[in-house]
GULO-535703 format. One record per residue (C-alpha): x, y, z; residue in three letters. Coordinates in steps of 0.1 Angstrom, whole numbers, always signed. Example, Ala and Ser with C-alpha at 12.3 -4.5 7.8 and 13.67 -1.06 7.14 Angstrom:
<X +123, Y -45, Z +78, type ALA>
<X +137, Y -11, Z +71, type SER>
***
This chain:
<X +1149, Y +949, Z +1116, type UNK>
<X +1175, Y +969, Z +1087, type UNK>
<X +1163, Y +942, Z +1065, type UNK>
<X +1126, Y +949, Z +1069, type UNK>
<X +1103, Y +977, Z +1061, type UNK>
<X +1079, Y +988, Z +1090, type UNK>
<X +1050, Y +975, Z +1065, type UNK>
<X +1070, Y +942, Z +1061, type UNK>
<X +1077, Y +940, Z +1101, type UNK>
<X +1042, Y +945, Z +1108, type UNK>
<X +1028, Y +920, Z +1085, type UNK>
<X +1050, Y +891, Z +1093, type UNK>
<X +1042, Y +896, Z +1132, type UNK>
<X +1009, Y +896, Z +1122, type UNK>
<X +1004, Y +863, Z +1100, type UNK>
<X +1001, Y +829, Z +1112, type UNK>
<X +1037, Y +818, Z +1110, type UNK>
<X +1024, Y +782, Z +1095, type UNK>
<X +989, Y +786, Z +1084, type UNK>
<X +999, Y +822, Z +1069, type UNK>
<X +970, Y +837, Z +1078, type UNK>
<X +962, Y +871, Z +1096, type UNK>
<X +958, Y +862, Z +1132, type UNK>
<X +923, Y +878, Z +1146, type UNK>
<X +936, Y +905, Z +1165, type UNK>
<X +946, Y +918, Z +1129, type UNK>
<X +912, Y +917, Z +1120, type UNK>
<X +900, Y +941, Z +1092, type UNK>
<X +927, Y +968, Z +1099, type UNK>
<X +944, Y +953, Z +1080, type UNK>
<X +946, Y +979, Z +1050, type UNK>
<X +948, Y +1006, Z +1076, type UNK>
<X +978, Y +990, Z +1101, type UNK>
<X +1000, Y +989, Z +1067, type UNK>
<X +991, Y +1025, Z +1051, type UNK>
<X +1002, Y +1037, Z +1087, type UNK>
<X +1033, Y +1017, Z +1089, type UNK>
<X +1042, Y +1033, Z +1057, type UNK>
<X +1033, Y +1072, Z +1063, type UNK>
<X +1056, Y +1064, Z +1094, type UNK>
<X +1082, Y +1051, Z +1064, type UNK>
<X +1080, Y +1081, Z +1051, type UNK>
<X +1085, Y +1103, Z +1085, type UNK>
<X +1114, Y +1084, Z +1093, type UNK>
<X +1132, Y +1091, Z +1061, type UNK>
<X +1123, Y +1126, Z +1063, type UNK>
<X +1101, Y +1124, Z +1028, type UNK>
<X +1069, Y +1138, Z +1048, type UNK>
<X +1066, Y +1161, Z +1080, type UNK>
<X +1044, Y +1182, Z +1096, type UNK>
<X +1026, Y +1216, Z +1085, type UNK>
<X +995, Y +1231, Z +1109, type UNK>
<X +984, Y +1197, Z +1113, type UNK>
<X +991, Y +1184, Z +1080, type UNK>
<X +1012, Y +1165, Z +1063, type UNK>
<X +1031, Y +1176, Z +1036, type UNK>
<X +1061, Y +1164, Z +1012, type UNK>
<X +1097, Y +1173, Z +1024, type UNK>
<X +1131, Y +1174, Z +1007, type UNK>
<X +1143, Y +1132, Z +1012, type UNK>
<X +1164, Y +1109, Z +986, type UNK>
<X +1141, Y +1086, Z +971, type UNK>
<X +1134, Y +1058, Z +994, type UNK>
<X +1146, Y +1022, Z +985, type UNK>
<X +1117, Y +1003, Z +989, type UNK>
<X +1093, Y +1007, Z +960, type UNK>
<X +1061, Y +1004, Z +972, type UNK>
<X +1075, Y +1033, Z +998, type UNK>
<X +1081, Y +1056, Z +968, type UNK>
<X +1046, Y +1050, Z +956, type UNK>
<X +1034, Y +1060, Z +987, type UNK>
<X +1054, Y +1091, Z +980, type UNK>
<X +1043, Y +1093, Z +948, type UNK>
<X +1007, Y +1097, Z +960, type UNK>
<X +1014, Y +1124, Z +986, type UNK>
<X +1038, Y +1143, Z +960, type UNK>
<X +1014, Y +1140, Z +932, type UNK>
<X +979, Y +1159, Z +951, type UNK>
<X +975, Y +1191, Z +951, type UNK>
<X +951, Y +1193, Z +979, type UNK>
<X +970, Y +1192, Z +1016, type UNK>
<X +957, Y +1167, Z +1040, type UNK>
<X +958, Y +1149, Z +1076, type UNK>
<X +971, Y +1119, Z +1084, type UNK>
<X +938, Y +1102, Z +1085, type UNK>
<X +929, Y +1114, Z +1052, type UNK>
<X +964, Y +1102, Z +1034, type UNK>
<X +956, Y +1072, Z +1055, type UNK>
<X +924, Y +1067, Z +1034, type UNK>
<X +941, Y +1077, Z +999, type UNK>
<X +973, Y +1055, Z +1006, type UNK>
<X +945, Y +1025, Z +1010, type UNK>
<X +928, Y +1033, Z +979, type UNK>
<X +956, Y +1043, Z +958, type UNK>
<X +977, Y +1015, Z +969, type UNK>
<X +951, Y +987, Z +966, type UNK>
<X +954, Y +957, Z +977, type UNK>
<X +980, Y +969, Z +1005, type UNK>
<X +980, Y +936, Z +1017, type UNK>
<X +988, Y +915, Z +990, type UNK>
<X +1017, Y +944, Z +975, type UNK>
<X +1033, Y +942, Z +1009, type UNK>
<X +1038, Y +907, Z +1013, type UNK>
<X +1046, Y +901, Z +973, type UNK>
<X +1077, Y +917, Z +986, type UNK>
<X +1084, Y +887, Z +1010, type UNK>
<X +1078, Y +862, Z +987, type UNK>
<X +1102, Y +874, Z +959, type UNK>
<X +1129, Y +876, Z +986, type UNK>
<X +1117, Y +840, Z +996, type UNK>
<X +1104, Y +852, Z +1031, type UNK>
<X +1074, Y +843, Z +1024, type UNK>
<X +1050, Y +814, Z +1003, type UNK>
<X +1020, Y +823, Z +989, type UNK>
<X +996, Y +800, Z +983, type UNK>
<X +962, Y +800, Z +963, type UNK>
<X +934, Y +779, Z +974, type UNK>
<X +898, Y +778, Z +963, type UNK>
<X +871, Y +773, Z +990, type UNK>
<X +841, Y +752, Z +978, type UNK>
<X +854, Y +754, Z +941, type UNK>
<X +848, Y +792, Z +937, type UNK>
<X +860, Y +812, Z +958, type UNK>
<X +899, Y +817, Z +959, type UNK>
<X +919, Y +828, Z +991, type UNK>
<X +961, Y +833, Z +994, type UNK>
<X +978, Y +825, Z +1026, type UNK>
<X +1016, Y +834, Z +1029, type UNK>
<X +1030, Y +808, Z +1056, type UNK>
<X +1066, Y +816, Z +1063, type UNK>
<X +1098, Y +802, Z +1045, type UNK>
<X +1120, Y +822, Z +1059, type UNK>
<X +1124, Y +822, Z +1097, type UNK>
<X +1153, Y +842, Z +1097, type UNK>
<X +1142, Y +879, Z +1090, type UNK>
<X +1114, Y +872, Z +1116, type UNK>
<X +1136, Y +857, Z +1145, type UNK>
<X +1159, Y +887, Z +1142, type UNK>
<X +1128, Y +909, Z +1142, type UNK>
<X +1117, Y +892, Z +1175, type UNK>
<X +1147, Y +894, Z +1193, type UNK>
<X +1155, Y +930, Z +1184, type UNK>
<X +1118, Y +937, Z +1198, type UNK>
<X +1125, Y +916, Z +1228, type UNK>
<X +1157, Y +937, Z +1235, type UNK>
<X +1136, Y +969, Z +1234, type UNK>
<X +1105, Y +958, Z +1251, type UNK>
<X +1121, Y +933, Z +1276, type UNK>
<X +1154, Y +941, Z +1282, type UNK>
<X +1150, Y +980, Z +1285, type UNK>
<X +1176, Y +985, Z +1252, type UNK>
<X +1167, Y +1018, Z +1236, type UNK>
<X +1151, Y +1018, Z +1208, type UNK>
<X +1160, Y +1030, Z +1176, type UNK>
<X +1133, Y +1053, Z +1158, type UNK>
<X +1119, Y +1028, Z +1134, type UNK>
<X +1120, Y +1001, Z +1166, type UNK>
<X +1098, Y +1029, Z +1184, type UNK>
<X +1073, Y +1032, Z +1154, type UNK>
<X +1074, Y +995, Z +1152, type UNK>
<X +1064, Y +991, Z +1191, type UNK>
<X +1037, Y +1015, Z +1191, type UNK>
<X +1022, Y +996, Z +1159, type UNK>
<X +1024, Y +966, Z +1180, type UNK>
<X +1010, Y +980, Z +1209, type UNK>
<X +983, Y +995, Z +1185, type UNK>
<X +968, Y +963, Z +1176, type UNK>
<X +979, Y +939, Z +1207, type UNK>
<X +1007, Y +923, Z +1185, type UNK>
<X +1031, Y +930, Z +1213, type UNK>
<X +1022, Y +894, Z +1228, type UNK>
<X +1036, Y +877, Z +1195, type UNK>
<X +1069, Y +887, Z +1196, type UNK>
<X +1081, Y +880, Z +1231, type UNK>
<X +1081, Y +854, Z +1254, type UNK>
<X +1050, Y +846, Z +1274, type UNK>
<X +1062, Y +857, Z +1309, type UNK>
<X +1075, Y +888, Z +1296, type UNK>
<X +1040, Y +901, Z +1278, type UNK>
<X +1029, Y +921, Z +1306, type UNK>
<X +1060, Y +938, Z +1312, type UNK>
<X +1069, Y +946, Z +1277, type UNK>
<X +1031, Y +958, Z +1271, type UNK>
<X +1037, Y +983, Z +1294, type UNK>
<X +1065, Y +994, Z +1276, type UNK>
<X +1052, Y +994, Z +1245, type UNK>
<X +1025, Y +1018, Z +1254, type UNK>
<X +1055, Y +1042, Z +1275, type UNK>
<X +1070, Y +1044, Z +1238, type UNK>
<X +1036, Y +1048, Z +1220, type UNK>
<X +1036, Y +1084, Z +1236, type UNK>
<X +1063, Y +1095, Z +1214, type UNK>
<X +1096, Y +1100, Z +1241, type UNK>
<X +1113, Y +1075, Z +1222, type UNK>
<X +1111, Y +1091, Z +1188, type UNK>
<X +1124, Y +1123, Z +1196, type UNK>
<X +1110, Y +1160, Z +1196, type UNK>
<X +1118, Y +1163, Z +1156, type UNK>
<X +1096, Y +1136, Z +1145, type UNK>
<X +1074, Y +1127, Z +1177, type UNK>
<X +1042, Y +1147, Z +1171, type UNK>
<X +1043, Y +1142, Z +1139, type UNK>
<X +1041, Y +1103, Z +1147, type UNK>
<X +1015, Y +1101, Z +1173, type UNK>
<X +993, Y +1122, Z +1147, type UNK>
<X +1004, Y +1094, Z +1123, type UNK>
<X +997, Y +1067, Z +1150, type UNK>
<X +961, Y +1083, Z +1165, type UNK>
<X +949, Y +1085, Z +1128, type UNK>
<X +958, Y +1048, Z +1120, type UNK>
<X +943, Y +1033, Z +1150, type UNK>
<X +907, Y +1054, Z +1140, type UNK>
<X +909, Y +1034, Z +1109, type UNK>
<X +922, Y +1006, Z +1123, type UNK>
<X +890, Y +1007, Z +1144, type UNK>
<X +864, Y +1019, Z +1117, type UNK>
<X +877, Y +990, Z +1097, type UNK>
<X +874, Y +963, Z +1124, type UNK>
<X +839, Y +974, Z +1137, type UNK>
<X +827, Y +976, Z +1099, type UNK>
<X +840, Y +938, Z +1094, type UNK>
<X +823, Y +926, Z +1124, type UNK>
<X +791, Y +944, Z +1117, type UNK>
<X +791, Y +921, Z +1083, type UNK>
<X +799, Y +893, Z +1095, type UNK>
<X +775, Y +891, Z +1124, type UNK>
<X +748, Y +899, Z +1091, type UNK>
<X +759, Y +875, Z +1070, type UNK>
<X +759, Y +850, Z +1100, type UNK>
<X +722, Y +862, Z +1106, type UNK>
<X +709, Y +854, Z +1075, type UNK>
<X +724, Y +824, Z +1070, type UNK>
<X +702, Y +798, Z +1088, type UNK>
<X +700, Y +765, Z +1098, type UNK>
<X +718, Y +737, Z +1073, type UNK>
***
């Protein structure tokens, strides 16, 4: 996964391969999945680390992918010191729409399409099926390695498998027989052992604050939909 960011990784597991659509499971975490895949970006190239349960900016080169150095930028540029939840919620607002910056990436390195539809004649949606197989099949197997085959991960690969396991993405890239096994896994190297001691706590504060969004968002997307569905009525 060199090629890929965790953001990129993340969202490509996520979408509908053909329809390039977010699968379900992704649901309305959507905003918060990426800003944590990219405040663990930022851990892993030493840009943010943390200080009496904060975190704060550190001494890093510049990272290489833009939309990483905006979410630098952000940190860098507040002079109040927060958690990971609460960069979690600035990186979403800052940053808006995550979604869309993170997968205009993929499409201008021709991973992805996009493509704009209008439902009833109003109201327009993008999907981004894939065009690219290639990034994604070496994703997959490098995950499969790790999560099947026992091959140690690498500290983005860890990051990576705890995301998955965060939002029960672990099932879409291996194969069927093996999604128990490498579920279990998953969740072994969502504790952190796999990261390491100099970056670990800092991740799992990273990783419990993105799956409180993660969850907020979700139960706030239901609750409208089940209202919108109530007041809709009979055709």
């Amino acid at each position: 996964m060199a090629d890929l960011t965790l953001a990129e990784a993340l969202l490509l597991v996520a979408l509908d391969d053909e329809r390039g659509a977010d699968t379900a499971n992704w649901g309305g975490g959507v905003e918060a999945g990426l800003a944590g895949a990219l405040l663990l970006e930022l851990v892993a190239d030493g840009c943010l680390e943390s200080e009496d349960g904060e975190l704060v900016p550190a001494g890093c080169d510049p990272p290489a992918d833009p939309l990483a150095r905006e979410a630098l930028a952000v940190v860098r540029d507040e002079d109040k010191r927060r958690d990971a939840k609460a960069w979690l919620g600035r990186l979403r607002k800052q940053l808006d729409p995550l979604r869309a910056k993170v997968a205009d990436r993929l499409v201008e390195r021709g991973v992805l399409e996009e493509e704009r539809r209008k439902r009833l004649g109003l109201f327009e949606t993008v999907r981004y099926p894939e065009r690219d197989p290639e990034p994604e099949r070496r994703l997959r197997a490098a995950m499969t390695e790790v999560l099947v085959t026992g091959r140690e991960p690498t500290a983005r690969e860890a990051m990576l498998a705890s995301l998955l396991h965060a939002y029960d993405l672990v099932k879409r890239v291996v194969p069927k027989d093996d999604r128990r096994a490498a579920g279990r896994r998953a969740k072994e190297i969502a504790k952190g052992e796999a990261i390491g001691a100099a970056v670990g706590s800092t991740v799992s504060e990273v990783q419990a604050a993105t799956m409180i969004a993660v969850v907020a968002a979700t139960t706030a997307t239901t609750s409208a939909t089940v209202a919108g569905g109530d007041g809709g009525g009979s055709t």
